[in-house]
C-alpha positions as CSV (number, residue, x, y, z in Angstrom):
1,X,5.3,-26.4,41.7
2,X,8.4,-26.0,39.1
3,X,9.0,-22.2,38.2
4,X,7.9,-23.7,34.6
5,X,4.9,-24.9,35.4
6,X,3.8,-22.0,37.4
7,X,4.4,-19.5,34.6
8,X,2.3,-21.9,32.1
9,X,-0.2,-22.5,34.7
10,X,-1.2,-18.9,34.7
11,X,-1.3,-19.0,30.7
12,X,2.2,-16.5,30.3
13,X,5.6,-16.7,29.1
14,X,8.4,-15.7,31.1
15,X,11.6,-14.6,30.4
16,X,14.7,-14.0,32.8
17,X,17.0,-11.0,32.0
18,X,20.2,-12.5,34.4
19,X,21.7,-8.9,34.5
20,X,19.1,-7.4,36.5
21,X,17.5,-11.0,37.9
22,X,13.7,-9.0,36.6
23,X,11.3,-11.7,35.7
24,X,9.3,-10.1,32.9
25,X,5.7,-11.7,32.3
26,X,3.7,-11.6,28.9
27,X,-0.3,-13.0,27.9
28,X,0.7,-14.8,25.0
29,X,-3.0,-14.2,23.5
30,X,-4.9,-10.8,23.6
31,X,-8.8,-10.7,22.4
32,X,-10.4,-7.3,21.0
33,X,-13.7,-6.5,21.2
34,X,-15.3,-4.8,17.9
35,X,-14.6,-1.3,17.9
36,X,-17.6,0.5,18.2
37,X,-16.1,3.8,18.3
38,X,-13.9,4.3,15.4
39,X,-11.9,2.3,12.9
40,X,-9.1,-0.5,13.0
41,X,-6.4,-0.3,10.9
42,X,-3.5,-2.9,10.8
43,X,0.1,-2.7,9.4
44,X,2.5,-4.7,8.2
45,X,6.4,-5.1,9.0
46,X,7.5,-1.9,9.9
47,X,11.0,-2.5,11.2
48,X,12.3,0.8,12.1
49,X,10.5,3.0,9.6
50,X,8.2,5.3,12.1
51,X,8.4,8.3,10.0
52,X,6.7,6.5,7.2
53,X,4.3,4.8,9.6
54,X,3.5,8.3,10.7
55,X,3.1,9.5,7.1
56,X,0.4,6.8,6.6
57,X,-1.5,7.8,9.4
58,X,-1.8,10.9,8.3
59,X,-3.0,9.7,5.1
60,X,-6.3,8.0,6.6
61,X,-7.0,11.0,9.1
62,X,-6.3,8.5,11.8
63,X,-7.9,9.2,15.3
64,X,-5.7,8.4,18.3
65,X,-8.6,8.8,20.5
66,X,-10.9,6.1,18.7
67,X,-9.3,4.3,15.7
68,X,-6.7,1.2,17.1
69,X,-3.8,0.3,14.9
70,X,-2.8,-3.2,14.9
71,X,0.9,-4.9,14.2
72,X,2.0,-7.7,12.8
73,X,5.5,-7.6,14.7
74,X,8.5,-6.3,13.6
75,X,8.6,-3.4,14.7
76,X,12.4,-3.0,14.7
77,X,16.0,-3.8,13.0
78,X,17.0,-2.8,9.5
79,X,15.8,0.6,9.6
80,X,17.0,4.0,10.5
81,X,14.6,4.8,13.6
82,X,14.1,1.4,15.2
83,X,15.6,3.0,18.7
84,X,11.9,5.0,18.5
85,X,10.3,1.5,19.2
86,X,9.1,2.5,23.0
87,X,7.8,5.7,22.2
88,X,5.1,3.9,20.0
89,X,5.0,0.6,22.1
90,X,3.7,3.5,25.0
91,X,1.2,4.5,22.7
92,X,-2.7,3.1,23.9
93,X,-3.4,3.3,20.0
94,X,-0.7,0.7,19.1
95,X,-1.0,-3.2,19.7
96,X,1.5,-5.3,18.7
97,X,2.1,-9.1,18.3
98,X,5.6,-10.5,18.9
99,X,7.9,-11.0,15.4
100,X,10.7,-12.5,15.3
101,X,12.6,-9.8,15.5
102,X,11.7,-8.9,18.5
103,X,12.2,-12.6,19.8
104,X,16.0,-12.1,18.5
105,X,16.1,-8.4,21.1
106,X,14.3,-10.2,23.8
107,X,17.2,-12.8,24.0
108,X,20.2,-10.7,23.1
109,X,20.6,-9.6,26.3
110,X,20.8,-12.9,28.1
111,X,23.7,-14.6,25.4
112,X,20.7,-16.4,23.7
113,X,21.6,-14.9,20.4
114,X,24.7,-15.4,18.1
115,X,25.9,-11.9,18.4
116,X,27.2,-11.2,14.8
117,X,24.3,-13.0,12.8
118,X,22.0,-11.0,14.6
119,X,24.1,-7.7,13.3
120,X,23.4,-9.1,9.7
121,X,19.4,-9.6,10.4
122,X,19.3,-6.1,11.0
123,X,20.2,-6.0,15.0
124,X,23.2,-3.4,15.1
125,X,21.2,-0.3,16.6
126,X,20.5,-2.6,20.2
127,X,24.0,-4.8,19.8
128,X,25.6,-1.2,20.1
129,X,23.2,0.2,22.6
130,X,24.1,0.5,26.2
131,X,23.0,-2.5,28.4
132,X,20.7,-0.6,30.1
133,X,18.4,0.4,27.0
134,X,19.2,-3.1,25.7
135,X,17.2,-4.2,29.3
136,X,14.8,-1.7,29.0
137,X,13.8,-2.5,25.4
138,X,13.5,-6.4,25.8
139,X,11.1,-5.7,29.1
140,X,8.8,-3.7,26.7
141,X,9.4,-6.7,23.7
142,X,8.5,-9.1,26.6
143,X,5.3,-7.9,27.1
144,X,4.0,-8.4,23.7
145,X,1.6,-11.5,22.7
146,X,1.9,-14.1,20.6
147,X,-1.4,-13.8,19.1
148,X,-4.4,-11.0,19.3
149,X,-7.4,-11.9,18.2
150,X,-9.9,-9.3,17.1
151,X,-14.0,-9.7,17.1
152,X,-15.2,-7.1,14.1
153,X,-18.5,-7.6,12.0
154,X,-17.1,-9.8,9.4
155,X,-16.0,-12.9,11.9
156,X,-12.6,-12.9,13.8
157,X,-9.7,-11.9,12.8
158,X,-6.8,-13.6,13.7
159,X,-3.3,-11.7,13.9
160,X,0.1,-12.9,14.0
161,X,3.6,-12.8,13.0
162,X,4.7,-15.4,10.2
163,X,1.4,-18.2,10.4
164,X,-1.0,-20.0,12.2
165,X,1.2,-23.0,12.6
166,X,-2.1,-25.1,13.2
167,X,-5.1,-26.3,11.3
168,X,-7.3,-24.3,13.5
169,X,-7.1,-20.7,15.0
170,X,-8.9,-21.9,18.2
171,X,-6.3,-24.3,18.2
172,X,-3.7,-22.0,18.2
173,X,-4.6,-20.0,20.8
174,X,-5.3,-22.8,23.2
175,X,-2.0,-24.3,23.2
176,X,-0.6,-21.0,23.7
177,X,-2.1,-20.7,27.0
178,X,-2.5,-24.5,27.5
179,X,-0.3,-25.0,31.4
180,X,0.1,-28.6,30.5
181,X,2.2,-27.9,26.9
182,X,5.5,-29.3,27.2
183,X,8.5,-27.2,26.6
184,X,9.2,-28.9,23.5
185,X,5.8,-28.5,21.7
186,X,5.3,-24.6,23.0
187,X,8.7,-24.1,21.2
188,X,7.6,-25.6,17.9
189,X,4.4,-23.6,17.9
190,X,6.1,-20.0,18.6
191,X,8.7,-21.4,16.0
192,X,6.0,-21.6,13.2
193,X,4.6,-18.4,14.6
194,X,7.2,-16.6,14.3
195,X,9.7,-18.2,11.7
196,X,7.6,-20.0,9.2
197,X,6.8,-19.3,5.4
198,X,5.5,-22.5,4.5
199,X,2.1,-21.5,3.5
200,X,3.5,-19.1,0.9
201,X,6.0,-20.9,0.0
202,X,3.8,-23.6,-0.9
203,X,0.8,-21.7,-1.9
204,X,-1.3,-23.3,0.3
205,X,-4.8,-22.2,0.1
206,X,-6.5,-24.4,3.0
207,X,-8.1,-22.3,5.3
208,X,-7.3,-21.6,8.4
209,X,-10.7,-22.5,10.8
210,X,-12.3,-21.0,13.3
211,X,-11.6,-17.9,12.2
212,X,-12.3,-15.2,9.2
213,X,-9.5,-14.2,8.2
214,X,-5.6,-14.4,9.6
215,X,-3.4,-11.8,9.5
216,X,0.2,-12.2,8.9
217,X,3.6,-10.2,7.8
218,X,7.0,-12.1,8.0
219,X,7.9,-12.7,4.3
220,X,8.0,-9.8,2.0
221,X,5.8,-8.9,-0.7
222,X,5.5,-7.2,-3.9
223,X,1.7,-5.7,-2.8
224,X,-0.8,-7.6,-0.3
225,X,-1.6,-11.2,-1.0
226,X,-3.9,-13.2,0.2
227,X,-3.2,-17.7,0.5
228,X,-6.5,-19.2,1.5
229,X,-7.8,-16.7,4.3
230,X,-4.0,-15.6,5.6
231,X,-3.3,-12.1,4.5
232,X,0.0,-11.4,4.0
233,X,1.1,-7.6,4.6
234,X,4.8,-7.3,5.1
235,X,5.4,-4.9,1.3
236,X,8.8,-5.0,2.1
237,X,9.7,-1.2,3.6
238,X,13.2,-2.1,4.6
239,X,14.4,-3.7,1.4
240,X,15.2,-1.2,-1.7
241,X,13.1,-3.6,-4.0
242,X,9.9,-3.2,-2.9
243,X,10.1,-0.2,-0.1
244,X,7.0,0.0,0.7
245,X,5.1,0.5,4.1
246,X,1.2,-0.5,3.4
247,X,-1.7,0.4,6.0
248,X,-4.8,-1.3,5.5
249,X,-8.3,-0.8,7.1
250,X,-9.6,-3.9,8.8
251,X,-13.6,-5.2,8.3
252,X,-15.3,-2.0,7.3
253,X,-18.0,-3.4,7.1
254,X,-19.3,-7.4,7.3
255,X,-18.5,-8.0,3.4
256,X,-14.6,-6.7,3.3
257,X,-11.9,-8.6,5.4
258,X,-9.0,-5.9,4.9
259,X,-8.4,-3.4,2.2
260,X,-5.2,-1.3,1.7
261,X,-5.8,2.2,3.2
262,X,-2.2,4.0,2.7
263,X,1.2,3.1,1.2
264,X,4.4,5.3,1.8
């Protein structure tokens, strides 16, 4: 069996860091049970802002012990405080999906990135950083799925970074862990998960099936907006325009999908 096929076979992703010759393995899909215990929150692009994340946590009372925040990705570049990323990916309250900033950290370090247009999106705080944090960071990046889905009392929620690049969540996550997906096709499906803004771009309302409601972050928005049943929650924090940072409280109760909670 090919290197390939035995990665795919057991339903992971894995990347090679050539410095250190570490193979570094990641569960493209992550399910949640319903949270019995407390709440669920989930926020949108956050890249590098952690003070203000902190701020809005405060904000709702939140419980490290009980309450789970989920992320859309981005978690880094552009702001001041994005070398604070493994301090919070550490945390057992914080689950993340994969954005594509992360995607453009993850291959910096193996000369899969163009070095200077990955400065401009944002990427100068790693570029500069010694190779060794560099490694350290994309090991942590590595680890982070695709796709989480999350069973709560309104249906299942979906999250992940730019769109459900299928018709059908179910869909989704079964090519993501699908051994027999070619190279080819598993690299236009994390491309529309993690690049694409045709749904707003478009305004398509079709729903996404198999699933209540999709969460997404990616493109940048005045306040929340919802196309079809994909929520979009990136309020732009990093650009001056917008500069907002928006928490919101995920399925309540069996009648609310997600509601804002906090802003900073």
């Amino acid at each position: 069996m090919t290197a390939f096929a035995l990665q795919r076979s057991v339903g992971t992703l894995l990347h090679v860091l050539p410095r250190t010759k570490r193979f570094i393995m990641s569960t493209l899909v992550r399910t949640f049970q319903r949270n019995t215990r407390g709440r669920d929150f989930v926020v949108g692009d956050i890249h590098g802002h952690f003070a203000r994340l902190d701020t809005a946590l405060r904000e709702v009372d939140f419980d490290r012990s009980v309450d789970r925040l989920f992320s859309v990705g981005d978690l880094v570049d552009r702001g001041p405080e994005s070398s604070r990323v493994l301090d919070y990916l550490k945390q057992p309250w914080l689950f993340a999906v994969r954005g594509n900033h992360e995607d453009m950290a993850i291959r910096h370090p193996n000369g899969h990135r163009d070095t200077e247009a990955y400065r401009n999106n944002g990427g100068g705080w790693f570029i500069d950083s010694p190779i060794e944090f560099q490694l350290e960071v994309a090991t942590a990046l590595s680890a982070l799925p695709i796709a989480i889905s999350i069973n709560t009392l309104a249906g299942k929620f979906g999250i992940v970074h730019a769109d459900c690049p299928t018709p059908s969540w179910d869909e989704f996550t079964r090519q993501l862990e699908d051994p027999l997906l070619s190279k080819t096709e598993l690299k236009r499906l994390l491309g529309g998960a993690l690049w694409s803004r045709e749904r707003i771009e478009w305004d398509d309302q079709r729903l996404v099936r198999d699933v209540a409601a999709v969460i997404v972050g990616h493109t940048p928005v005045p306040r929340s907006r919802c196309i079809g049943n994909v929520h979009y929650t990136d309020t732009g924090v990093c650009y001056p325009k917008l500069n907002k940072l928006t928490l919101f409280q995920v399925s309540p109760d069996a009648e609310t999908v997600i509601r804002e909670a906090a802003t900073t």
